[in-house]
VEXSE-95442 format. One record per residue (C-alpha): residue in three letters; chain; x, y, z. Coordinates in Angstrom, 2 decimals. Layout:
BEGIN
> ala | A | X | Y | Z
...
END
This chain:
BEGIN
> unk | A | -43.32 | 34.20 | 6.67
> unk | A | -45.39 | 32.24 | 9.04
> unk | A | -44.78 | 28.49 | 9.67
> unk | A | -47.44 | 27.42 | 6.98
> unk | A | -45.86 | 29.62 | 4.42
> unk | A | -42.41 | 27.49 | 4.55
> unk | A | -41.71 | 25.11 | 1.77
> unk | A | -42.11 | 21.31 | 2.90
> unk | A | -38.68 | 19.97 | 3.95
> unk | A | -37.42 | 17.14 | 1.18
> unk | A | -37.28 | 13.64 | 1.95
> unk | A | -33.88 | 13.11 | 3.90
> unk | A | -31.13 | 12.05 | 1.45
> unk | A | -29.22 | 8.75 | 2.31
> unk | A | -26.39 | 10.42 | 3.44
> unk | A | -28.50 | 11.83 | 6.13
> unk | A | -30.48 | 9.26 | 7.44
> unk | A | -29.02 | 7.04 | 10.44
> unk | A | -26.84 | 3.94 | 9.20
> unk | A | -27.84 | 0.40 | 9.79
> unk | A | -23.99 | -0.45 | 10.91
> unk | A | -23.66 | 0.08 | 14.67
> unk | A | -19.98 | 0.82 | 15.68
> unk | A | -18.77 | 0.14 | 19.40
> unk | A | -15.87 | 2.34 | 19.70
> unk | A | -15.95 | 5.84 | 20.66
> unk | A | -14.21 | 7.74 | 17.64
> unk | A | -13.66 | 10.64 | 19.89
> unk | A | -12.37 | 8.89 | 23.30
> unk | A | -8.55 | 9.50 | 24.13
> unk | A | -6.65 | 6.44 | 24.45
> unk | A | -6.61 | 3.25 | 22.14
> unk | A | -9.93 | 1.02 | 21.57
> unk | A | -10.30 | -2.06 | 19.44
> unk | A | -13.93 | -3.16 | 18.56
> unk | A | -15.69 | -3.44 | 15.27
> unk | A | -18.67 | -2.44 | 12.86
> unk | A | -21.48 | -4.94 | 13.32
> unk | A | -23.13 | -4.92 | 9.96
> unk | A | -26.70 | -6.69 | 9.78
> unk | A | -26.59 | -9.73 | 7.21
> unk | A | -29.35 | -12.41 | 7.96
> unk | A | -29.39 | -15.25 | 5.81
> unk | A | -30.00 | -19.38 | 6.14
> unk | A | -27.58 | -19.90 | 8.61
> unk | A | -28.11 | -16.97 | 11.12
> unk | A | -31.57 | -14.99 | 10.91
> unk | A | -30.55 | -12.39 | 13.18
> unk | A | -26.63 | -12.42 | 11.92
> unk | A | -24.03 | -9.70 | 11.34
> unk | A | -20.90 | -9.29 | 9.75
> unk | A | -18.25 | -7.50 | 12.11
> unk | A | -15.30 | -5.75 | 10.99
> unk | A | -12.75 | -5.12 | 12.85
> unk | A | -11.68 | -1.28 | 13.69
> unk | A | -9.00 | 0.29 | 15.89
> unk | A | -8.91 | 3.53 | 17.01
> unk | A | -5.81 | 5.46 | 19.16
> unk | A | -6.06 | 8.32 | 20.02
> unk | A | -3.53 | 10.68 | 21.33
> unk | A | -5.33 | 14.13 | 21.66
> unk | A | -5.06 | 17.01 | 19.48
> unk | A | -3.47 | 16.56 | 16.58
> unk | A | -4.65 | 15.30 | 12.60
> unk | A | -6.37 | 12.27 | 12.04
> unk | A | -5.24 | 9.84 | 9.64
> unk | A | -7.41 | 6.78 | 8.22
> unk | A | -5.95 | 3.77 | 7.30
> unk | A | -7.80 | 0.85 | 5.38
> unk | A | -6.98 | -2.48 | 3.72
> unk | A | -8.37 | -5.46 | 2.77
> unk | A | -11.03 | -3.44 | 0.36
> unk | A | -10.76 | -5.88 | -2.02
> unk | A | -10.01 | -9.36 | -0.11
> unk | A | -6.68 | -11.02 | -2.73
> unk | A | -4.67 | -8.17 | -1.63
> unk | A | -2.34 | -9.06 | 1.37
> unk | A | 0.13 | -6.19 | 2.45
> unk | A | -3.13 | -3.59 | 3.96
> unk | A | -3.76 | -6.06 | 6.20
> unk | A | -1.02 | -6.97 | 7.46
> unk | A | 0.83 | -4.03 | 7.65
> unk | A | -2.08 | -2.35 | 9.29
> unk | A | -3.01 | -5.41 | 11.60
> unk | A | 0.34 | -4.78 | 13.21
> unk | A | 0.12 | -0.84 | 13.19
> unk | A | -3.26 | -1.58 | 15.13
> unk | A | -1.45 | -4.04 | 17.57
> unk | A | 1.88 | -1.96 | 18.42
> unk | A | 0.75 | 1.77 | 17.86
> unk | A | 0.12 | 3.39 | 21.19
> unk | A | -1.62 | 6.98 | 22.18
> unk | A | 1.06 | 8.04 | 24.14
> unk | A | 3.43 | 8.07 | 20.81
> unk | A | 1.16 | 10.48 | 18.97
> unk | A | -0.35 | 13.81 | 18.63
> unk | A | -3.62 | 13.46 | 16.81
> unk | A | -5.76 | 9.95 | 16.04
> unk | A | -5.40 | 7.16 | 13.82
> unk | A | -8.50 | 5.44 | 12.78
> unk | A | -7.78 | 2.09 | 11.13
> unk | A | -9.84 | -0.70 | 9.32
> unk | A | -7.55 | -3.51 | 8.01
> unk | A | -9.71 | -5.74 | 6.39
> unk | A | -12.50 | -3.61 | 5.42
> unk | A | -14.52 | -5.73 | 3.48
> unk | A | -13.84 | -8.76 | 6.01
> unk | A | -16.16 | -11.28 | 3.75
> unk | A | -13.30 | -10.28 | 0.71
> unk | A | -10.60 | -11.69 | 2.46
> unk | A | -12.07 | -14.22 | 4.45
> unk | A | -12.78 | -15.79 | 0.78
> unk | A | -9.81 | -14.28 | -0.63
> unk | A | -11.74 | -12.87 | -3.70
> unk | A | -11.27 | -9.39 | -5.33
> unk | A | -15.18 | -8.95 | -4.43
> unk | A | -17.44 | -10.13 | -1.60
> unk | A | -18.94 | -13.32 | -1.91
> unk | A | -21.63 | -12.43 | -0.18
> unk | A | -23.15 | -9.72 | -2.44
> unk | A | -20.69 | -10.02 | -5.56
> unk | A | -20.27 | -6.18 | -4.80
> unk | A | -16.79 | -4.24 | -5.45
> unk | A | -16.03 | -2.70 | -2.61
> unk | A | -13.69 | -0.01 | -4.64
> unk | A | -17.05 | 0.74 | -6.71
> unk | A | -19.71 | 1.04 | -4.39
> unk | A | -18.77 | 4.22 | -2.96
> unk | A | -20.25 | 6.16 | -1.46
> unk | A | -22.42 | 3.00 | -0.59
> unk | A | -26.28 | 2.99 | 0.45
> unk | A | -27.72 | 2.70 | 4.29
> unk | A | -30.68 | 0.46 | 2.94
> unk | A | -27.91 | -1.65 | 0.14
> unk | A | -26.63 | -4.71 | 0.13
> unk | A | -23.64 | -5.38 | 2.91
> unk | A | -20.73 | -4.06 | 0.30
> unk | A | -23.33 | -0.74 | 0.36
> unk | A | -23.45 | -0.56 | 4.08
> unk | A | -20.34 | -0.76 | 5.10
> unk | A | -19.58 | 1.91 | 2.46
> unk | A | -22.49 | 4.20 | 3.93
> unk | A | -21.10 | 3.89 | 7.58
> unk | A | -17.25 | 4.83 | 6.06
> unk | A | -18.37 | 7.54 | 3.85
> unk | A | -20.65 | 9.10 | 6.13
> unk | A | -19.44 | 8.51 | 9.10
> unk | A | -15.35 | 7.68 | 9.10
> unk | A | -14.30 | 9.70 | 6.32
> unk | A | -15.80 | 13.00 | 7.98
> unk | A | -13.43 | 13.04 | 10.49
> unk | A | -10.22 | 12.23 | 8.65
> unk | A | -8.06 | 14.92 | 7.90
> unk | A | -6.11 | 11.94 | 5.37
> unk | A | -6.78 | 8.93 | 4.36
> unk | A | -4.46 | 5.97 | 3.27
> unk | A | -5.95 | 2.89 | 1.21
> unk | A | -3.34 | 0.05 | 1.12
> unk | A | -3.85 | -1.61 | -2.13
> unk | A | -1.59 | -4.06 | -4.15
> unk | A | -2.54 | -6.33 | -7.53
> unk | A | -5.00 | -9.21 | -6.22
> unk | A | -4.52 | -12.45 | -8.00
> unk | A | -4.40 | -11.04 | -11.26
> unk | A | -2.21 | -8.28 | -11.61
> unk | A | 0.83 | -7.43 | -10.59
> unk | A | 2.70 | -3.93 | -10.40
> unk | A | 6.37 | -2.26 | -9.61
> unk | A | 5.82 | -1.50 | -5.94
> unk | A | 4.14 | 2.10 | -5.76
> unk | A | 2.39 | 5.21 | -4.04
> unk | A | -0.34 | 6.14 | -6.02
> unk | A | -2.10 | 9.22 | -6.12
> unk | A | -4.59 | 10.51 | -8.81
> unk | A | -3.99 | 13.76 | -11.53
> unk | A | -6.06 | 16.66 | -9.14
> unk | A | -7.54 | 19.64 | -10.80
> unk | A | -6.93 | 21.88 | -7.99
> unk | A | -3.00 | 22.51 | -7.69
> unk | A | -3.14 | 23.16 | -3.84
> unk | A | -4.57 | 19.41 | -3.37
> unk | A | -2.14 | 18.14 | -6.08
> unk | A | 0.86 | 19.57 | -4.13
> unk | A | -0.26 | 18.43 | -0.87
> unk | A | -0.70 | 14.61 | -2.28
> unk | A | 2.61 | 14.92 | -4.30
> unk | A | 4.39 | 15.71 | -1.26
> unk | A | 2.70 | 12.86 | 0.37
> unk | A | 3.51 | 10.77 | -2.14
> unk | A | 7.32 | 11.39 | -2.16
> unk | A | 7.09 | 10.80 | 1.80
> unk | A | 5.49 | 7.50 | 1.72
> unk | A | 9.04 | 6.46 | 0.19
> unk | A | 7.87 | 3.68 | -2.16
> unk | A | 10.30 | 2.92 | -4.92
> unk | A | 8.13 | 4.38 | -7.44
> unk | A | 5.41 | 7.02 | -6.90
> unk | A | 2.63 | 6.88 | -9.59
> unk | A | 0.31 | 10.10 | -10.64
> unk | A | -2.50 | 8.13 | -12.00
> unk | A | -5.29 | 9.48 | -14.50
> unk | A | -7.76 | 6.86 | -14.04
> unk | A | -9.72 | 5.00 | -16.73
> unk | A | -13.14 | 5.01 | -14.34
> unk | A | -12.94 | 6.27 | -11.09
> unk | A | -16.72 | 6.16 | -10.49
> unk | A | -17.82 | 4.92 | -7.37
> unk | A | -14.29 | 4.59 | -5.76
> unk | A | -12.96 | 5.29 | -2.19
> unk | A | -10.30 | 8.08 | -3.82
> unk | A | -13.11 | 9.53 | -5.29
> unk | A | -15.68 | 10.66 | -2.82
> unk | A | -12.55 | 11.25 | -0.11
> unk | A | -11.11 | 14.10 | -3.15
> unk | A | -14.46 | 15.50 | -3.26
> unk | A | -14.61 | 15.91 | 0.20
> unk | A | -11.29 | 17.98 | 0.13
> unk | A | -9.31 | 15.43 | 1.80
> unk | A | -5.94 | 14.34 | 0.89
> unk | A | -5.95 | 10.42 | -0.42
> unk | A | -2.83 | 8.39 | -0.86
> unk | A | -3.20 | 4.82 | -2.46
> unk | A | -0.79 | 2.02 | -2.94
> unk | A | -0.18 | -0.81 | -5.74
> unk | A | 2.37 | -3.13 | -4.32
> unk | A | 3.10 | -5.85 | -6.14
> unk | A | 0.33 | -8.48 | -6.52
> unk | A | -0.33 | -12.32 | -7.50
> unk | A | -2.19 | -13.16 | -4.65
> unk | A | 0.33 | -13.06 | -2.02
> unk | A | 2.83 | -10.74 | -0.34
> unk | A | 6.30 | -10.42 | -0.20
> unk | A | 8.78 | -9.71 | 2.80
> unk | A | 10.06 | -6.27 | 0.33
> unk | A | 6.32 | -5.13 | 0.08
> unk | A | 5.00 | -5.90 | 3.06
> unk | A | 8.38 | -3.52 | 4.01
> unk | A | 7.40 | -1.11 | 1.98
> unk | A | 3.87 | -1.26 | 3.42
> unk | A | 5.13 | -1.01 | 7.03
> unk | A | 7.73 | 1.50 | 5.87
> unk | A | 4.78 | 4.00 | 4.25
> unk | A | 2.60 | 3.77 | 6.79
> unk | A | 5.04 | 4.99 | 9.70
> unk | A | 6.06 | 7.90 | 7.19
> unk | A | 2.40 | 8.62 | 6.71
> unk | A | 2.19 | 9.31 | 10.55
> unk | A | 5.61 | 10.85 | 10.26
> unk | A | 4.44 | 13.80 | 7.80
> unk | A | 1.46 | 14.55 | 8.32
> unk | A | 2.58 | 15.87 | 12.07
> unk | A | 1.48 | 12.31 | 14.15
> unk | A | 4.74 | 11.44 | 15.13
> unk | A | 8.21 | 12.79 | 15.53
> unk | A | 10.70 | 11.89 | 12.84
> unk | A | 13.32 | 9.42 | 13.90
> unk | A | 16.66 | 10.20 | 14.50
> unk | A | 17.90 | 7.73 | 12.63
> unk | A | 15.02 | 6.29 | 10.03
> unk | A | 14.33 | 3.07 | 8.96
> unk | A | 16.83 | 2.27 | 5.94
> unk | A | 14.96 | 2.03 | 2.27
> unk | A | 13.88 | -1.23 | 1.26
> unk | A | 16.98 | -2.56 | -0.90
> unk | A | 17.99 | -0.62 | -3.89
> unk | A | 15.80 | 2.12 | -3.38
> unk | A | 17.65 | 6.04 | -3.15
> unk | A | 14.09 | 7.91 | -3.58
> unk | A | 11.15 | 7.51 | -5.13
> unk | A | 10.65 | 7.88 | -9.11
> unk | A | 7.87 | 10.27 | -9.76
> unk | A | 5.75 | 8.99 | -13.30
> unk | A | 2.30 | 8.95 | -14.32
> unk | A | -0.10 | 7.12 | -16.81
> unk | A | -1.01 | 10.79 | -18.59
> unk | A | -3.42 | 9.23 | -20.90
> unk | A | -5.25 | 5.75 | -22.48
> unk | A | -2.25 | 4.82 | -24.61
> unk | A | -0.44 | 3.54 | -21.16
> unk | A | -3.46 | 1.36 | -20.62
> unk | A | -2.77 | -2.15 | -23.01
> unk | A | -5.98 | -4.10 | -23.21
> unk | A | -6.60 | -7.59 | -24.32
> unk | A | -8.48 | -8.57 | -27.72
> unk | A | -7.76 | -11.93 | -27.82
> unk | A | -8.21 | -15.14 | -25.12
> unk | A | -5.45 | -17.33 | -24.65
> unk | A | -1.88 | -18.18 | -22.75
> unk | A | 0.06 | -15.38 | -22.40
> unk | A | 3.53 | -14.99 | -22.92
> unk | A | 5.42 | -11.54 | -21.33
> unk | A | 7.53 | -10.56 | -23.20
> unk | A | 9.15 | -8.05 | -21.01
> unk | A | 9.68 | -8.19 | -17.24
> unk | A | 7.96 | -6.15 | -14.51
> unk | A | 9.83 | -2.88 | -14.44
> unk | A | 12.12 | -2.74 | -17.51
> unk | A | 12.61 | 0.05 | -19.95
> unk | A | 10.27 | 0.03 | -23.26
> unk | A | 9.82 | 1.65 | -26.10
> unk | A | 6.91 | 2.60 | -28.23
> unk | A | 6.01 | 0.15 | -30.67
> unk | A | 8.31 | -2.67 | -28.88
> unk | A | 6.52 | -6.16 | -28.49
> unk | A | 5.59 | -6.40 | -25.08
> unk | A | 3.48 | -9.43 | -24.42
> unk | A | 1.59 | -12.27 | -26.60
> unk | A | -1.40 | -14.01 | -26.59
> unk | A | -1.56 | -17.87 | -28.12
> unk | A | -4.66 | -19.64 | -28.81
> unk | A | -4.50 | -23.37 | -27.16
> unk | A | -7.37 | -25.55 | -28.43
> unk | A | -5.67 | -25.33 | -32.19
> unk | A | -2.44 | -25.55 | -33.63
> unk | A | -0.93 | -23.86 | -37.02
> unk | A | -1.81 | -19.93 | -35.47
> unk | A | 0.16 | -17.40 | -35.20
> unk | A | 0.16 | -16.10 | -31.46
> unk | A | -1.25 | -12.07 | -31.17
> unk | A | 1.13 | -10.04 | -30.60
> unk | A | 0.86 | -6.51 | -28.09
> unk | A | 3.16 | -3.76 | -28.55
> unk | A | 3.87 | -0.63 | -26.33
> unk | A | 2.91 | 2.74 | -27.15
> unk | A | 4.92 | 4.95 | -24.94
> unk | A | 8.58 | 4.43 | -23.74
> unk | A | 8.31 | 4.07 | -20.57
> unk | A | 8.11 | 1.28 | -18.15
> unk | A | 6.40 | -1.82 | -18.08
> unk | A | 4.37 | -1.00 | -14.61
> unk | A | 1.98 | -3.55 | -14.34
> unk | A | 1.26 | -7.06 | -15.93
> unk | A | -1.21 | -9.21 | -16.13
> unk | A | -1.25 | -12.60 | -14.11
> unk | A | -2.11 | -15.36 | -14.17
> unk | A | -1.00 | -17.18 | -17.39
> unk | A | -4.49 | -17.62 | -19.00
> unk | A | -5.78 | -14.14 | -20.37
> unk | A | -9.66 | -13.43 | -21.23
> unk | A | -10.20 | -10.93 | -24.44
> unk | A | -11.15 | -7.48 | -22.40
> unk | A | -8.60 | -8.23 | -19.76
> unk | A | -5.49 | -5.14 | -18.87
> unk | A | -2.84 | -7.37 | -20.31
> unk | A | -0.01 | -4.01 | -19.00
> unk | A | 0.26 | -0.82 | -17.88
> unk | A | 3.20 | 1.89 | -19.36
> unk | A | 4.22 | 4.25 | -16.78
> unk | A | 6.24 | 7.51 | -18.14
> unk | A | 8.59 | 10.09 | -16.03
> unk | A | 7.10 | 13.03 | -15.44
END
């Protein structure tokens, strides 16, 4: 077939055309580098203005890289910190393999210390896998998926509950079709050593980091730990603690001879799941709420679990919410005022 015969190539797709975020680190250099990604954002106050988030990269030759992120939604506080001091004390000459981290990946998030950027009103965890030509959410999700995630043999995103949830410390990992993925991220998932591990089956996973790094046959390891806007010296330990195991199992570093103890009352980590919707306890009503059970007690199905009261009139009764699983009470809602719509809890069962 000659040359005029051939089909017209298609328009490139967006995954394949160059992204507008410039990074100045050399992903495949030995050693350790910090720089950032300079993403383009002019605007009133700088025409020819960028947003630049940080990145660290050490490497330490052959070996499996793992990718580390935080700060993807900006109320979430044990990611970044956690991974800010992995990034200052983790040197190439104590691994085999790289580690590519990006603690506060959507920088304008935290700087504002808002779920979503303030810039855009974009959330991160929903944009994937972002758009080279989007807004700066969609950018910085272009360069990751397209160019970060490609190289990562693992990735770790460091989550906990923002201001408005809060949840039993965990390792989260999602419900995988394919049982040689699922085994891999179980055993992960037992190794990060959080006090609970959580198989999740997600609600809506559309447009999420887990998401496109699954479908690109990678393993993925999340994190809920704890939540209310602020972190705690026990997770923030259990952030520091998972991330050195991470490195630990997947072959980066040696085991220690002597590891770090568990954080305090935790033996090993308690394997349960949310298998379907009737973990999932959503709001009807708008009011105060009143738990009526603790973070991480024992419930049964049909026990009253949390209520709702009406404030601007007196004389009602307050609504009422009622497990339907035994279980545990996983995750709560915070703060005290509750909008109809909002996840009021979350029932996790043993598996």
């Amino acid at each position: 077939m000659s040359h005029t015969d051939r089909p017209a190539a298609g328009p490139a797709t967006d995954a394949e055309k160059p992204s507008r975020v410039s990074c100045d680190v050399d992903l495949s250099a030995p050693g350790k580098q910090h720089g950032a990604l300079t993403v383009p954002h002019s605007r009133d106050d700088s025409a020819w203005g960028s947003i630049m988030v940080p990145v660290t990269v050490i490497n330490g030759g052959p070996g499996p890289t793992i990718v580390f992120t935080g700060g993807n939604h900006g109320d979430e506080y044990e990611g970044p910190i956690s991974l800010l001091k992995l990034a200052n004390r983790l040197t190439a000459e104590e691994i085999s393999g790289r580690v590519i981290i990006l603690p506060v990946m959507n920088l304008p998030a935290v700087r504002a210390a808002k779920r979503v950027s303030p810039i855009d009103g974009v959330n991160m965890n929903r944009a994937f896998p972002g758009r080279r030509d989007g807004s700066v959410t969609q950018m910085i999700c272009h360069f990751i998926a397209s160019r970060i995630l490609p190289e990562a043999d693992v990735v770790v995103d460091i989550h906990a509950g923002g201001k408005t949830l809060d949840f039993v410390p965990s390792a989260v990992i999602h419900d995988l079709p394919d049982p040689v993925m699922m085994e891999k991220s179980l055993a992960a998932l037992k190794a990060f050593g959080a006090p609970l591990g959580l198989v999740l089956k997600e609600l809506d996973s559309e447009g999420m980091l887990d998401t496109v790094v699954e479908d690109m046959g990678k393993v993925f390891i999340s994190t809920e730990l704890g939540g209310k806007g602020t972190a705690t010296a026990s997770t923030v330990a259990v952030a520091d603690r998972g991330v050195r195991n991470m490195l630990q199992h997947f072959g980066l570093m040696k085991p220690t001879a002597e590891p770090d103890d568990p954080p305090a009352g935790v033996t090993e980590t308690r394997i349960m799941g949310t298998p379907d919707g009737d973990c999932f306890v959503v709001g009807r009503h708008t009011g105060l709420y009143e738990p009526l059970v603790d973070l991480g007690e024992p419930v049964k199905a049909g026990q009253p679990i949390g209520a709702i009261h009406q404030f601007e009139v007196t004389g009602t009764e307050p609504a009422v919410y009622h497990a339907r699983r035994d279980g545990i009470l996983y995750c709560r809602h915070v703060p005290g005022l509750i909008q109809r719509g909002d996840c009021l809890a979350v029932i996790a069962v043993d598996r």
